[in-house]
C-alpha positions as protocol buffer text, in pm:
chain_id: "A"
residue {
  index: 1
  type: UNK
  ca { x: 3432 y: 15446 z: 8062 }
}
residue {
  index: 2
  type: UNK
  ca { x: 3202 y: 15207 z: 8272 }
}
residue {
  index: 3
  type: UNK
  ca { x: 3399 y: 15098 z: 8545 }
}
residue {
  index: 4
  type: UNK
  ca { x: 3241 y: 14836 z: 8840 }
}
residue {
  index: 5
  type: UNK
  ca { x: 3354 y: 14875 z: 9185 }
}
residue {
  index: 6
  type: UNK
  ca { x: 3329 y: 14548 z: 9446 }
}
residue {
  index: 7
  type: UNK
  ca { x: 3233 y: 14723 z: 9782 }
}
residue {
  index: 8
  type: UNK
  ca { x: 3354 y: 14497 z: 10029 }
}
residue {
  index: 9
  type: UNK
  ca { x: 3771 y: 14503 z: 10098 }
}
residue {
  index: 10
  type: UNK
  ca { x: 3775 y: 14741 z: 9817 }
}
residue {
  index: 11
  type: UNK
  ca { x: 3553 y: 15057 z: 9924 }
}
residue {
  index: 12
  type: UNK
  ca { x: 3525 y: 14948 z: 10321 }
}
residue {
  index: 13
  type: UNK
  ca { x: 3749 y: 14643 z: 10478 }
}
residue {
  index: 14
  type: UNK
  ca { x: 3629 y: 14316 z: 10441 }
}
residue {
  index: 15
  type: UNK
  ca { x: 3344 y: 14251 z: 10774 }
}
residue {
  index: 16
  type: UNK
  ca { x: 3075 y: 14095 z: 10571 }
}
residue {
  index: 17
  type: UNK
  ca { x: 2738 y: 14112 z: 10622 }
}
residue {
  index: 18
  type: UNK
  ca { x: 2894 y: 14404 z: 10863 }
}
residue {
  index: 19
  type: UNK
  ca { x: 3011 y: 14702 z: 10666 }
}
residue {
  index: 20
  type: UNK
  ca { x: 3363 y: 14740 z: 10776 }
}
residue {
  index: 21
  type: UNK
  ca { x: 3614 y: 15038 z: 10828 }
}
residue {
  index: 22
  type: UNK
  ca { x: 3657 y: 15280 z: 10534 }
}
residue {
  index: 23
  type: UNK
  ca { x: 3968 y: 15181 z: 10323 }
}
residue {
  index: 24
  type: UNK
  ca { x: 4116 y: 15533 z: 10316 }
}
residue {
  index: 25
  type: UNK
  ca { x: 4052 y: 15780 z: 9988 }
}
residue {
  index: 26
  type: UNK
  ca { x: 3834 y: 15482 z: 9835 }
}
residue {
  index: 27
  type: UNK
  ca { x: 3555 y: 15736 z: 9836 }
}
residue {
  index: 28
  type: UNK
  ca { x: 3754 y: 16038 z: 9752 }
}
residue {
  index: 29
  type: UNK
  ca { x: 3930 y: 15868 z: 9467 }
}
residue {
  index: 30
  type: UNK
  ca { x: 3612 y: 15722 z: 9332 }
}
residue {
  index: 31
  type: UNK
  ca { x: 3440 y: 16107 z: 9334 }
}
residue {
  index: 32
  type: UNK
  ca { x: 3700 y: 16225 z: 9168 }
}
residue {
  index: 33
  type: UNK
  ca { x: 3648 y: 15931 z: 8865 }
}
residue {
  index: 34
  type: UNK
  ca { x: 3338 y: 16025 z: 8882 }
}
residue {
  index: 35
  type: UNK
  ca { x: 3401 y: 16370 z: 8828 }
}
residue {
  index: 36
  type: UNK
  ca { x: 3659 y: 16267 z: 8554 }
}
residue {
  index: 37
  type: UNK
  ca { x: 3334 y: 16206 z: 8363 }
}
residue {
  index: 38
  type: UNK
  ca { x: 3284 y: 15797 z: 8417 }
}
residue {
  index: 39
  type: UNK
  ca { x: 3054 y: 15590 z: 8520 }
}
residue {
  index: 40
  type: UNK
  ca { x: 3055 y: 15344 z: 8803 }
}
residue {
  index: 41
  type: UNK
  ca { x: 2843 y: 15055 z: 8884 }
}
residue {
  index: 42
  type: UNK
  ca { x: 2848 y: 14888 z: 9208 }
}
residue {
  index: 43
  type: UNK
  ca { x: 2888 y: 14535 z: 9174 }
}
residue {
  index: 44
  type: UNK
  ca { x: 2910 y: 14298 z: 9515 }
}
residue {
  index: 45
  type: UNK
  ca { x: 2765 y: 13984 z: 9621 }
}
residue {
  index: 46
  type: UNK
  ca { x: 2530 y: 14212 z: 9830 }
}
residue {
  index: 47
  type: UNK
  ca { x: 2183 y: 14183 z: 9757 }
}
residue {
  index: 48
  type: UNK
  ca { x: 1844 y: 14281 z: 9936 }
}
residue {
  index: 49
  type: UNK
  ca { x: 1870 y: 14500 z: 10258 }
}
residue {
  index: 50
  type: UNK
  ca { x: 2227 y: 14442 z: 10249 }
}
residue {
  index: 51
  type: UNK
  ca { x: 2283 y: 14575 z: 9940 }
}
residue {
  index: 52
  type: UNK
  ca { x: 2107 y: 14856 z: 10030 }
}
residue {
  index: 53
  type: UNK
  ca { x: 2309 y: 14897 z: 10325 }
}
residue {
  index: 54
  type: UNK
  ca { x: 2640 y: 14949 z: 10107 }
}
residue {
  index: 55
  type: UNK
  ca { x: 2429 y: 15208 z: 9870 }
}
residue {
  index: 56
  type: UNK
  ca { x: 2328 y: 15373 z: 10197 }
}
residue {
  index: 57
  type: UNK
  ca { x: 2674 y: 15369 z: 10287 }
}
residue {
  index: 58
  type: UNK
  ca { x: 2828 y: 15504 z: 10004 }
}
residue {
  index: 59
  type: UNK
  ca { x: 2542 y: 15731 z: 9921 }
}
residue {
  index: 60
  type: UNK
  ca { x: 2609 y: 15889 z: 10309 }
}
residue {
  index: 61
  type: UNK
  ca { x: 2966 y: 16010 z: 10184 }
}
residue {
  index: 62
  type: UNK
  ca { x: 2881 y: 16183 z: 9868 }
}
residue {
  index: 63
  type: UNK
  ca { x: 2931 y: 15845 z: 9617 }
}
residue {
  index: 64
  type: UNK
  ca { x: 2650 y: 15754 z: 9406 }
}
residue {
  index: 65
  type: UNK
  ca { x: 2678 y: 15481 z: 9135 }
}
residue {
  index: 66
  type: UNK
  ca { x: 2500 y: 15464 z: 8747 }
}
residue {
  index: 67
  type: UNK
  ca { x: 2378 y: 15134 z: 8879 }
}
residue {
  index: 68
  type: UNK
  ca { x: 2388 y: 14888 z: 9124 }
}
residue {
  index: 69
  type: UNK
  ca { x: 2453 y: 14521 z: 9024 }
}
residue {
  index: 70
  type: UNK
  ca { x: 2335 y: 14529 z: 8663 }
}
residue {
  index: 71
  type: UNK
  ca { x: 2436 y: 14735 z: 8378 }
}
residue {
  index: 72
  type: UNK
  ca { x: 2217 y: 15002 z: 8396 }
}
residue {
  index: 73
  type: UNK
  ca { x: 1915 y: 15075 z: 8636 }
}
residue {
  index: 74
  type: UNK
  ca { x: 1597 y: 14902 z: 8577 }
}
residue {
  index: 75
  type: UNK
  ca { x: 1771 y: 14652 z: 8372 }
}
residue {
  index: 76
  type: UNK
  ca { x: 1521 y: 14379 z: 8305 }
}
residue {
  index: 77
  type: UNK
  ca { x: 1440 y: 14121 z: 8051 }
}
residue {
  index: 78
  type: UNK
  ca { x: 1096 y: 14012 z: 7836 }
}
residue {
  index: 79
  type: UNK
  ca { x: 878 y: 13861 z: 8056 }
}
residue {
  index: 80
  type: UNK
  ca { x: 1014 y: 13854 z: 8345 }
}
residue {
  index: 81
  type: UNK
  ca { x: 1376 y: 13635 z: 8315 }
}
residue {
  index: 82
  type: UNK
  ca { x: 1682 y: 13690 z: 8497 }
}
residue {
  index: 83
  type: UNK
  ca { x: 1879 y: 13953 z: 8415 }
}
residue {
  index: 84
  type: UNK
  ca { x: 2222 y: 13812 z: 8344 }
}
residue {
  index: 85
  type: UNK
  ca { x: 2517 y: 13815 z: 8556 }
}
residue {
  index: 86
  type: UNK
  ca { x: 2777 y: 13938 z: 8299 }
}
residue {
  index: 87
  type: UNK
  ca { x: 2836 y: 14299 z: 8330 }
}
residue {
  index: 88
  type: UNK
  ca { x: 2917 y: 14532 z: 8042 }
}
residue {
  index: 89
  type: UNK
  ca { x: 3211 y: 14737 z: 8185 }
}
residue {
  index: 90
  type: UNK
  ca { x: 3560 y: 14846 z: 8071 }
}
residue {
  index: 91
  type: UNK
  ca { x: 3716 y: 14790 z: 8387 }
}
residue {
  index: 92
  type: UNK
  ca { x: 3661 y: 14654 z: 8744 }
}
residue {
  index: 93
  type: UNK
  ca { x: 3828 y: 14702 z: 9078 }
}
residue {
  index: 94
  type: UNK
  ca { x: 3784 y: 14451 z: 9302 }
}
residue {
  index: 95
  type: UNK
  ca { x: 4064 y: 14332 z: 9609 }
}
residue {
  index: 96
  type: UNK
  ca { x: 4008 y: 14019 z: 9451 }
}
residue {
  index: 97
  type: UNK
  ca { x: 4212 y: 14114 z: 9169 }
}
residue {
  index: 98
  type: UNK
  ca { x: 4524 y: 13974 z: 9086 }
}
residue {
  index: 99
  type: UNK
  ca { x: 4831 y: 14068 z: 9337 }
}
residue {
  index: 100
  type: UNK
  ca { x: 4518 y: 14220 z: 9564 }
}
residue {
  index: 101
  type: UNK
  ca { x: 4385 y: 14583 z: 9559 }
}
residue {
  index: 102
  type: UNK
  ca { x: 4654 y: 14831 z: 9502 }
}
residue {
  index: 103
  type: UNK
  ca { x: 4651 y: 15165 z: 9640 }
}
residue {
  index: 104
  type: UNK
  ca { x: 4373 y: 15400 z: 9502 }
}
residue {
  index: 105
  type: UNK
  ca { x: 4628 y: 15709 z: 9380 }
}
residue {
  index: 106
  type: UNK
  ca { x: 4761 y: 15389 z: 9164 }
}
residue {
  index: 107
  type: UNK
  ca { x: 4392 y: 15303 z: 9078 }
}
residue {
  index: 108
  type: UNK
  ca { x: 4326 y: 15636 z: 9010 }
}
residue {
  index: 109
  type: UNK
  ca { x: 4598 y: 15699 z: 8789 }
}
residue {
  index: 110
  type: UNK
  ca { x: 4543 y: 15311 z: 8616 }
}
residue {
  index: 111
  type: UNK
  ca { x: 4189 y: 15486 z: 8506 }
}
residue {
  index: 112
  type: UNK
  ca { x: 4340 y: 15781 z: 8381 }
}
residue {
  index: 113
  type: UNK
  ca { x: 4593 y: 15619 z: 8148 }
}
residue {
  index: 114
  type: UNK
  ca { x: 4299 y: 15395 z: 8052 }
}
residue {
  index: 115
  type: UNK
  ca { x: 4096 y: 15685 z: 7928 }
}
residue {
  index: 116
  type: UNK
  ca { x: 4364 y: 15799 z: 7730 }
}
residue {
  index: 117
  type: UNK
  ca { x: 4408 y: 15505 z: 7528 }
}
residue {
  index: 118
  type: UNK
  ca { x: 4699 y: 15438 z: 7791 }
}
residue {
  index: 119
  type: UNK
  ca { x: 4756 y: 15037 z: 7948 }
}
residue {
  index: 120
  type: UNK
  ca { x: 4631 y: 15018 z: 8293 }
}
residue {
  index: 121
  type: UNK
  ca { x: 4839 y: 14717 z: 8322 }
}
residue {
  index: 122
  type: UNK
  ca { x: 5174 y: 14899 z: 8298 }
}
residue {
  index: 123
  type: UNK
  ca { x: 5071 y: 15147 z: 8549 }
}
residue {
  index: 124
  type: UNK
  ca { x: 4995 y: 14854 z: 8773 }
}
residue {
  index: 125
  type: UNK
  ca { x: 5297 y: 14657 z: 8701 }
}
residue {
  index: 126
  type: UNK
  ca { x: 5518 y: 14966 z: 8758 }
}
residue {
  index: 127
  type: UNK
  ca { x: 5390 y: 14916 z: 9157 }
}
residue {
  index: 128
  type: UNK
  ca { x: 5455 y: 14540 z: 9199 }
}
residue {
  index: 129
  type: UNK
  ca { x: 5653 y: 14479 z: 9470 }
}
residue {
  index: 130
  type: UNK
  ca { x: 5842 y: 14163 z: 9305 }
}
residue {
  index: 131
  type: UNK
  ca { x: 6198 y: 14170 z: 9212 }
}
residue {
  index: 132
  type: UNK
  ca { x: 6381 y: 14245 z: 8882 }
}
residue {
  index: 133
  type: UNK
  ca { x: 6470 y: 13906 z: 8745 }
}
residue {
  index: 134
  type: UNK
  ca { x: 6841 y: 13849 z: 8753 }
}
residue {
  index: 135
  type: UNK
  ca { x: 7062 y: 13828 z: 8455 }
}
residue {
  index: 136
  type: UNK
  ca { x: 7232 y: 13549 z: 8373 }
}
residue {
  index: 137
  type: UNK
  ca { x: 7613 y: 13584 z: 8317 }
}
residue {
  index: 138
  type: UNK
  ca { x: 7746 y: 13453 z: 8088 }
}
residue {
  index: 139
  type: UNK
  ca { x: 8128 y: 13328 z: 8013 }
}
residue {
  index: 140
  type: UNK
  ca { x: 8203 y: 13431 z: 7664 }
}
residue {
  index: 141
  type: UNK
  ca { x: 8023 y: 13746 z: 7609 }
}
């Protein structure tokens, strides 16, 4: 799978244009995805030194990433236009998500079921934090 990673509040906390504190076993988890046989792409607002401050960053610990804000490296169009902005991945983690970033063992194992034709979505929802809904009673039965 292609899978894009945000970098700020999802691999380090959120100090932008800073890079902030490691969000613990971001790095770790993502090596091991990567090791899992998939492909990530860093995709964050950064651009320009500052994007190549988070590569840096990231590249420091071990992690490096298929591509960096477009689908694959080099990506460019005929003569010269824009490159679009829509990404080509299966999935993307981002703290922006709904309900937040969730831990990365539940990331990591969201990816896994994934891969094996698994819903990510149940993995997540088996972590949420909100309540059962309550049954109704009811008076005849």
């Amino acid at each position: 799978m292609i899978i894009a990673i945000d970098f700020d509040g999802t691999i380090v906390e959120h100090a932008y244009p800073e890079i902030g504190k490691p969000i613990p076993f971001a790095i770790d988890t993502l090596q091991q995805i990567q090791k899992d046989g998939h492909k990530l792409i860093l995709w964050t607002v950064r651009r320009g030194r500052l994007l190549q401050e988070a590569i840096d960053y990231c590249a420091e610990r071990g992690l490096y990433f298929y591509a960096e804000n477009e689908n694959y490296r080099g990506e460019t169009k005929d003569k010269g236009e824009e490159v679009s902005r829509k990404l080509s991945a299966d999935l993307f983690i981002d703290d922006r998500n709904l309900g937040g970033l969730p831990d990365w063992g539940v990331i990591y194992n969201a990816v896994k079921a994934t891969a094996s034709g698994g819903n990510a979505i149940q993995i997540m929802a088996g972590q949420s934090a909100m309540p059962e809904p309550k049954k109704k009673k009811r008076w005849l039965f």
